[in-house]
Backbone as CSV, one residue per row, in Angstrom:
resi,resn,N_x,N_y,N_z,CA_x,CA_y,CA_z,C_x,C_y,C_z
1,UNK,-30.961,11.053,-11.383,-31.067,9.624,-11.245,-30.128,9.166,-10.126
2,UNK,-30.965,8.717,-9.231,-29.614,7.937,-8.230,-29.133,6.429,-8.827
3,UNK,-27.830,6.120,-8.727,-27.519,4.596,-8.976,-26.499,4.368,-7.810
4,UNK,-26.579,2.930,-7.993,-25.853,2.468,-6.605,-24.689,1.522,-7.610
5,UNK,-23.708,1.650,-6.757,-22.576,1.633,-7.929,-21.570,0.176,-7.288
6,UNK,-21.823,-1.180,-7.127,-20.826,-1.816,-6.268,-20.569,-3.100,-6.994
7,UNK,-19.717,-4.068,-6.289,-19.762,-5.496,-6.219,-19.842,-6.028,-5.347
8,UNK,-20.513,-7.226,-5.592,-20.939,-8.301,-4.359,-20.135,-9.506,-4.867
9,UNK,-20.828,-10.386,-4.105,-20.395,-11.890,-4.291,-21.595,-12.920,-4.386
10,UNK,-21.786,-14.019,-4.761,-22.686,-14.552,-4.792,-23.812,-15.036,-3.551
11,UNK,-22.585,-14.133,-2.128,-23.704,-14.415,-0.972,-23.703,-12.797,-0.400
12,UNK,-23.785,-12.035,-1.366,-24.034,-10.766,-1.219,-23.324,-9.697,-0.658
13,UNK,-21.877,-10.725,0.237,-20.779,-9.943,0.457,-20.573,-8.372,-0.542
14,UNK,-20.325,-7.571,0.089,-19.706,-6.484,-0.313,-18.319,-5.767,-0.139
15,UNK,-17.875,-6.035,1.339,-16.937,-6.079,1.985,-16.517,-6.454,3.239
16,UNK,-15.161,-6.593,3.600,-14.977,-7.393,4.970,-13.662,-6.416,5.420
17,UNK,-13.794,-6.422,6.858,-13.023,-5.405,7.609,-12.888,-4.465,7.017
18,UNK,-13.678,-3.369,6.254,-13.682,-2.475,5.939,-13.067,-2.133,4.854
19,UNK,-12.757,-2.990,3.769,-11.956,-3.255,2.627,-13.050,-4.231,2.094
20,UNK,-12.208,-4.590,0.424,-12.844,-5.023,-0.167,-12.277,-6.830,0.048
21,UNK,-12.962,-7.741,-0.671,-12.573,-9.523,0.175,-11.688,-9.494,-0.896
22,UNK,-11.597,-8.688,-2.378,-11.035,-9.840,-3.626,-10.437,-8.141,-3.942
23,UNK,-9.697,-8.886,-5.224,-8.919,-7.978,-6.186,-9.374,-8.442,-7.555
24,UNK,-10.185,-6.946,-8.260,-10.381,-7.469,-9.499,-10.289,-6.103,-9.806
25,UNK,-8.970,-5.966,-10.855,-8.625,-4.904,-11.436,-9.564,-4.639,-12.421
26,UNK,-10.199,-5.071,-13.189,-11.219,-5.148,-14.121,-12.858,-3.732,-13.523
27,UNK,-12.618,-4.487,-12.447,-14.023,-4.095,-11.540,-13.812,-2.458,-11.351
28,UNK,-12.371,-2.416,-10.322,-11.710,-0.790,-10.543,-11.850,-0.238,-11.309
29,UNK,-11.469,-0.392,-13.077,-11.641,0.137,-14.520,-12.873,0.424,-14.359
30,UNK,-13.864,-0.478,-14.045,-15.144,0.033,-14.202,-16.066,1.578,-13.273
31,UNK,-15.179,0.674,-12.361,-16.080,1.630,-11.675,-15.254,3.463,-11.887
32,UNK,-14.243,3.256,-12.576,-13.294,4.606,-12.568,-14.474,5.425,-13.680
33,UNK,-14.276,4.367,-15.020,-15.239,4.544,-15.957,-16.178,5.398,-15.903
34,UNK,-17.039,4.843,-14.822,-18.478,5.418,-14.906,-18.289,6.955,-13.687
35,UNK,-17.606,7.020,-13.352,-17.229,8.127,-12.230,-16.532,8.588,-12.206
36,UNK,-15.416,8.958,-13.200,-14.751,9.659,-13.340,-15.311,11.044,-14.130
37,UNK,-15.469,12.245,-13.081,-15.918,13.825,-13.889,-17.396,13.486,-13.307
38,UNK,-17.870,12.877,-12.874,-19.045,12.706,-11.985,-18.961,12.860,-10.506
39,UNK,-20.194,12.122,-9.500,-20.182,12.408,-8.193,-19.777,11.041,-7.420
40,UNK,-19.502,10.956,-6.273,-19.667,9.942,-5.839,-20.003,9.863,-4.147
41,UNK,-20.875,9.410,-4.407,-21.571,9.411,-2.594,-21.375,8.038,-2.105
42,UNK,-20.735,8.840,-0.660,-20.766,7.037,0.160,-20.700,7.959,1.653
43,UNK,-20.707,6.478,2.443,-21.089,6.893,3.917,-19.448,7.247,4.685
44,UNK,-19.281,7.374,5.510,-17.939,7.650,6.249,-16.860,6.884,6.036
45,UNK,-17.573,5.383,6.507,-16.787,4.489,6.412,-15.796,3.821,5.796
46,UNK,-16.534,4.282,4.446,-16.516,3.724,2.792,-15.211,4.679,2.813
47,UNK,-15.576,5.855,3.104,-14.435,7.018,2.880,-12.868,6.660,3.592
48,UNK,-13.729,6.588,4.776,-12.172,6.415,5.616,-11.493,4.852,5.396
49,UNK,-12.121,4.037,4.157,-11.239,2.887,3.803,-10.303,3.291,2.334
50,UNK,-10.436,4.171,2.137,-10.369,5.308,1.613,-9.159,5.595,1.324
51,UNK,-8.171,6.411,0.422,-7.039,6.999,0.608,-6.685,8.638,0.693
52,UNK,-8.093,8.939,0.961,-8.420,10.142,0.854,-9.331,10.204,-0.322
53,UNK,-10.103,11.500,-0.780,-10.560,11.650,-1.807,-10.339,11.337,-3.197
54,UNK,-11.449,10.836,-3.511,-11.452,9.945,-5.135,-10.648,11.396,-6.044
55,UNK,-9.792,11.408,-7.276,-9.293,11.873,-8.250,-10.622,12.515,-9.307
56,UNK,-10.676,13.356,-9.664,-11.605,13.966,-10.766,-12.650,13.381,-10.768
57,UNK,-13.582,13.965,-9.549,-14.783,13.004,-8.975,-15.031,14.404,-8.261
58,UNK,-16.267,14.695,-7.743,-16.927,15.108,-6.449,-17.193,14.265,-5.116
59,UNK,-16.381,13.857,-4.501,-16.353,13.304,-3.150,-17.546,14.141,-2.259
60,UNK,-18.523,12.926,-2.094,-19.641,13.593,-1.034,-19.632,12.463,0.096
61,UNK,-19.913,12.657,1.261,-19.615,11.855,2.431,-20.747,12.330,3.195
62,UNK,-21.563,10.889,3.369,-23.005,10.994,3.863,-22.708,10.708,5.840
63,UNK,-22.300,11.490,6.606,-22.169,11.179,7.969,-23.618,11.853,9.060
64,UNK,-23.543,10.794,9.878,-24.470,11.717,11.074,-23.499,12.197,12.100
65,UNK,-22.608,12.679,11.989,-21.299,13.311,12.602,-21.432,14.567,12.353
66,UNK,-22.289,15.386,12.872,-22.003,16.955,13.065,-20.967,18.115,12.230
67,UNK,-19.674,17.184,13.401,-18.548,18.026,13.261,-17.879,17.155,11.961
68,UNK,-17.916,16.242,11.370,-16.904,15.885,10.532,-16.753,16.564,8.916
69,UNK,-15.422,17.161,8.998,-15.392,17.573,8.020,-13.677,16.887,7.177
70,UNK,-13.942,17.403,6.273,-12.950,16.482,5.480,-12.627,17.852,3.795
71,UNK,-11.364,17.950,4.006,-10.779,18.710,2.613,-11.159,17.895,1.363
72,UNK,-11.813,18.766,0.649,-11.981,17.924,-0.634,-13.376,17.107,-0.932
73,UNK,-13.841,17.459,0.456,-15.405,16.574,-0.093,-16.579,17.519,0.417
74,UNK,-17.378,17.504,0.088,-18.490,17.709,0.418,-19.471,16.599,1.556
75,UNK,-19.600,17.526,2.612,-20.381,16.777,3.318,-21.991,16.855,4.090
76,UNK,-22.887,16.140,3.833,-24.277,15.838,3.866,-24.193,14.552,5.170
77,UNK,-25.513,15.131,6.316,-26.162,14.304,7.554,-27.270,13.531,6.802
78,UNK,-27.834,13.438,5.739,-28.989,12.701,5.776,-29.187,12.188,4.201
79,UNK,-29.786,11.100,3.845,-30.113,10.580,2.840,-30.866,11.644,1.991
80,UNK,-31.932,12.210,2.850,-32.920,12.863,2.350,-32.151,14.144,1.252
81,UNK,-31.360,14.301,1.635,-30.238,15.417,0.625,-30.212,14.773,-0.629
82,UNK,-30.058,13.876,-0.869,-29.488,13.001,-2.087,-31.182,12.777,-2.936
83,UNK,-32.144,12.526,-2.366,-33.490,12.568,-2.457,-33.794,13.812,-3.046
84,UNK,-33.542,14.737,-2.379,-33.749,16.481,-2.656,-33.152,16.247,-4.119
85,UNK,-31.828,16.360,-3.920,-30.760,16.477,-5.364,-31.311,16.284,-6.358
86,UNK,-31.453,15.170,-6.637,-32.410,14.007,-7.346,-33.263,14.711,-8.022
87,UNK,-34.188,15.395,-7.333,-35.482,15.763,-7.955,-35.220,17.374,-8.519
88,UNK,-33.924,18.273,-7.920,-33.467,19.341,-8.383,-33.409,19.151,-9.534
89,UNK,-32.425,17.890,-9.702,-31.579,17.541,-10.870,-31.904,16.274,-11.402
90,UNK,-33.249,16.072,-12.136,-33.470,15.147,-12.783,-32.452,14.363,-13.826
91,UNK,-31.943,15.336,-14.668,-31.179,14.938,-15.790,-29.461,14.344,-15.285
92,UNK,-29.356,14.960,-13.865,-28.230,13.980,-13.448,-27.812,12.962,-12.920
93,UNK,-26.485,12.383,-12.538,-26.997,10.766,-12.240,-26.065,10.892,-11.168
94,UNK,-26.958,10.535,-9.610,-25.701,10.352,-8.411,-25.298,8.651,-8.288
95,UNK,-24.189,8.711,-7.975,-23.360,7.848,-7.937,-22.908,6.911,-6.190
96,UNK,-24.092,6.493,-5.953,-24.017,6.489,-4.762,-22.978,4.605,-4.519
97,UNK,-22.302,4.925,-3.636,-20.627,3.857,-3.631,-20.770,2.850,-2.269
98,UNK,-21.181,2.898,-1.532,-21.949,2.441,-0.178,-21.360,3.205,1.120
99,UNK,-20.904,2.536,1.975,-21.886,1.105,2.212,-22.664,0.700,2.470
100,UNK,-22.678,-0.901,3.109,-23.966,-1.284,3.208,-25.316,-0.546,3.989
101,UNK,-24.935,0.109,4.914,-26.282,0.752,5.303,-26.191,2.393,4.556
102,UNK,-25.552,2.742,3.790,-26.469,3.728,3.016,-26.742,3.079,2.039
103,UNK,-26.722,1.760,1.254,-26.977,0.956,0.249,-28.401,0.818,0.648
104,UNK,-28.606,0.391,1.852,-30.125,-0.262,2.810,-31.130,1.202,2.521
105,UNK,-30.168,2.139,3.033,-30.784,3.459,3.219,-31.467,4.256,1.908
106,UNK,-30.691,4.079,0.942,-31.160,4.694,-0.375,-31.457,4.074,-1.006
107,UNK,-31.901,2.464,-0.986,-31.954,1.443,-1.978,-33.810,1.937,-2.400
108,UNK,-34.829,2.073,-1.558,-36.163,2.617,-1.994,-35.863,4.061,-3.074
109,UNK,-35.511,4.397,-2.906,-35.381,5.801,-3.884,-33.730,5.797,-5.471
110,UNK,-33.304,4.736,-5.124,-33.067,4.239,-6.754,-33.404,4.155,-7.921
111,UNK,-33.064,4.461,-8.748,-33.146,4.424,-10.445,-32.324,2.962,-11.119
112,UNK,-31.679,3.026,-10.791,-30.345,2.121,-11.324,-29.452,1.236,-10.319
113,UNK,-28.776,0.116,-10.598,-27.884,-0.987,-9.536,-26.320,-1.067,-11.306
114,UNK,-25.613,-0.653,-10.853,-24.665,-0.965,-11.229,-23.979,-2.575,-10.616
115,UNK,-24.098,-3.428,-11.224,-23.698,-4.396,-9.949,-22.501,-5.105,-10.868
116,UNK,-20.900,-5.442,-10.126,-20.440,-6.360,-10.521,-20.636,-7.855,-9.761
117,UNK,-20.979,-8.811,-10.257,-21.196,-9.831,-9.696,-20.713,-10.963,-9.972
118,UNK,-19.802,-11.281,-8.351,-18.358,-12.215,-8.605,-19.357,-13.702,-8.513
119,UNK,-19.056,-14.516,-9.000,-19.750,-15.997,-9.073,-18.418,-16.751,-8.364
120,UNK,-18.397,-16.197,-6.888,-17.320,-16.816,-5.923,-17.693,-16.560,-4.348
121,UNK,-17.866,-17.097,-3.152,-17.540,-16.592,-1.904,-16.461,-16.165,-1.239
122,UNK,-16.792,-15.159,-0.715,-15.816,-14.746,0.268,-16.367,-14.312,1.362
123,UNK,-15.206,-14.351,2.783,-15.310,-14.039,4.244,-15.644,-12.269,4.036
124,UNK,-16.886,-11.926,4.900,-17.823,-10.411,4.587,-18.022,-10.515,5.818
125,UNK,-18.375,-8.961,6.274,-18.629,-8.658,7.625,-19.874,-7.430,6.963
126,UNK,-19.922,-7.154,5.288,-20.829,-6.139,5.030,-21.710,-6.877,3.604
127,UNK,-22.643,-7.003,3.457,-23.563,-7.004,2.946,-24.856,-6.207,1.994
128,UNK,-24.448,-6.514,0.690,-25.642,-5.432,0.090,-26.828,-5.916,0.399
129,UNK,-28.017,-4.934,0.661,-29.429,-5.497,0.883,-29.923,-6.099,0.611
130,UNK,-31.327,-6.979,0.887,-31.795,-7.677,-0.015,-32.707,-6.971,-0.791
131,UNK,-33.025,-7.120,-2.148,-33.725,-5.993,-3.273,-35.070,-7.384,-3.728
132,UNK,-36.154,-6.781,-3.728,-36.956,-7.266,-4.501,-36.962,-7.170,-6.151
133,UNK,-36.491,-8.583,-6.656,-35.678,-9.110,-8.001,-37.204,-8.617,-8.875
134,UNK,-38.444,-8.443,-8.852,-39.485,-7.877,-9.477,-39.678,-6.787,-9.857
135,UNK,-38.729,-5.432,-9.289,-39.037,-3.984,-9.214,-37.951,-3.572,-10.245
136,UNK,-36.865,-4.792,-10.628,-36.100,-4.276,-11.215,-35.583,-5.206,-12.534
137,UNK,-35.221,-4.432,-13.231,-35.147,-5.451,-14.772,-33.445,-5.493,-15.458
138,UNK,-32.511,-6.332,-15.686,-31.629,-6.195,-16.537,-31.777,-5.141,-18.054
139,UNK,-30.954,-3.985,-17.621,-30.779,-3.450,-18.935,-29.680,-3.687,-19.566
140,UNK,-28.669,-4.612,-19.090,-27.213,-4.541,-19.515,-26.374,-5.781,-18.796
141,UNK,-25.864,-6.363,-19.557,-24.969,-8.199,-18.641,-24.149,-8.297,-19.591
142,UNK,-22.720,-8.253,-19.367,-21.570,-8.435,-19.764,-20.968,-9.369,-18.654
143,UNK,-20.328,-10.436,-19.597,-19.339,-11.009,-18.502,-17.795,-10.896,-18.851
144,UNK,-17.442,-10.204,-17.442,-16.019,-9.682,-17.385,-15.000,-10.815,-18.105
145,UNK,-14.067,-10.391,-18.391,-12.911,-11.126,-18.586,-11.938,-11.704,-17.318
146,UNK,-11.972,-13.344,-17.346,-11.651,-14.136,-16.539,-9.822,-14.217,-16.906
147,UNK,-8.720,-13.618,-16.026,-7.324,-13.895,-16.754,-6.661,-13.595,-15.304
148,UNK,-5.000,-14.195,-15.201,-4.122,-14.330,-14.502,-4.810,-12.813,-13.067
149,UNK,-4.644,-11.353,-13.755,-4.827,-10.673,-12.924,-6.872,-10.462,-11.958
150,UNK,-7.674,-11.114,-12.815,-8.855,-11.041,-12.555,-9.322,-12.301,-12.419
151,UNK,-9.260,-12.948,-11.578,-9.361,-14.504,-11.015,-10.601,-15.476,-11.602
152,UNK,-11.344,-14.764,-11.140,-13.015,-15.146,-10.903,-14.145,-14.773,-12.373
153,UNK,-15.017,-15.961,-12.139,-15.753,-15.098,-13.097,-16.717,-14.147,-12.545
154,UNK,-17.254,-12.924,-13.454,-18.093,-11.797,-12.890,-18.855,-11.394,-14.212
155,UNK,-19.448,-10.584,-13.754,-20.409,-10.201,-14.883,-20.637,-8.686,-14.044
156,UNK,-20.433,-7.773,-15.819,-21.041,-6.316,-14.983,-22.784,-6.283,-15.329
157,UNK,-23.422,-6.057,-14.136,-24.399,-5.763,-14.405,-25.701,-4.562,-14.489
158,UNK,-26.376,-4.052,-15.295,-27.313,-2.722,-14.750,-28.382,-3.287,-14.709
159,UNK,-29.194,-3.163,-13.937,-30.540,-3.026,-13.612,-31.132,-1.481,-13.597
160,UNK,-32.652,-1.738,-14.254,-33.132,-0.317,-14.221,-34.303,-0.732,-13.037
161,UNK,-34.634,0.219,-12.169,-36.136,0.002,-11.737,-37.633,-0.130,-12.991
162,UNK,-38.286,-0.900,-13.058,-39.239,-1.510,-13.292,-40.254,-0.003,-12.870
């Protein structure tokens, strides 16, 4: 199963200068949660905002960079790998982290949208895609806890494909 694993904002922000716009410790927990002893795929970028490789995770790094290699991760030139995987490994679930253009890139061949979704704007220079809201259905809406360290309100959300 591929899932795409992020937060946005209510104008679809994902991130700005290569970081994230907000701080929501809440959101971190989550996403440790679901990926911790699992995989996690993202594009270069994502990586090198990075502090190096994620902790008790499989770090995979989707580049069209030849030569780039990196201790500790595994590295894949093409979407189509993750596609392959997928169908090797039905019963497992990739964890794909962005960004936005491998979000764009793998968003047709999805199973699942992990989405936290802040009900706030912020200044973005990256953007999750736009998804046709018909192909995909709420399996799951929790709304986060609003307190001193987690500002905003959010809601975690899953969507399954339809």
């Amino acid at each position: 199963m591929i899932s795409l694993l992020f937060a946005m904002d209510q104008n679809r922000v994902i991130g700005y200068k290569n970081d994230l716009p907000w701080r929501l410790p809440n959101d971190l927990k989550f996403f440790k949660n679901l990926t911790t002893s699992n995989n996690v795929i993202m594009g270069r970028k994502t990586f090198d905002s990075m502090n190096g490789p994620l902790p008790n995770r499989e770090n995979i790094v989707i580049t069209r960079d030849e030569s780039f290699q990196q201790e500790g991760c595994e590295v894949i030139h093409s979407i189509d790998t993750i596609v392959e995987w997928d169908k090797q490994n039905p019963e497992k679930e990739f964890f794909v982290i962005g960004g936005g253009n491998i979000f764009e890139q793998i968003l047709p061949y999805a199973d699942r949208m992990y989405m936290t979704y802040i009900e706030e704007s912020f200044p973005g220079d990256t953007y999750f895609p736009a998804y046709n809201e018909k192909k995909w259905t709420i399996t799951n809406k929790e709304k986060g806890t609003k307190d001193e360290k987690n500002p905003y309100d959010y809601y975690f959300i899953q969507y399954d494909r339809v």
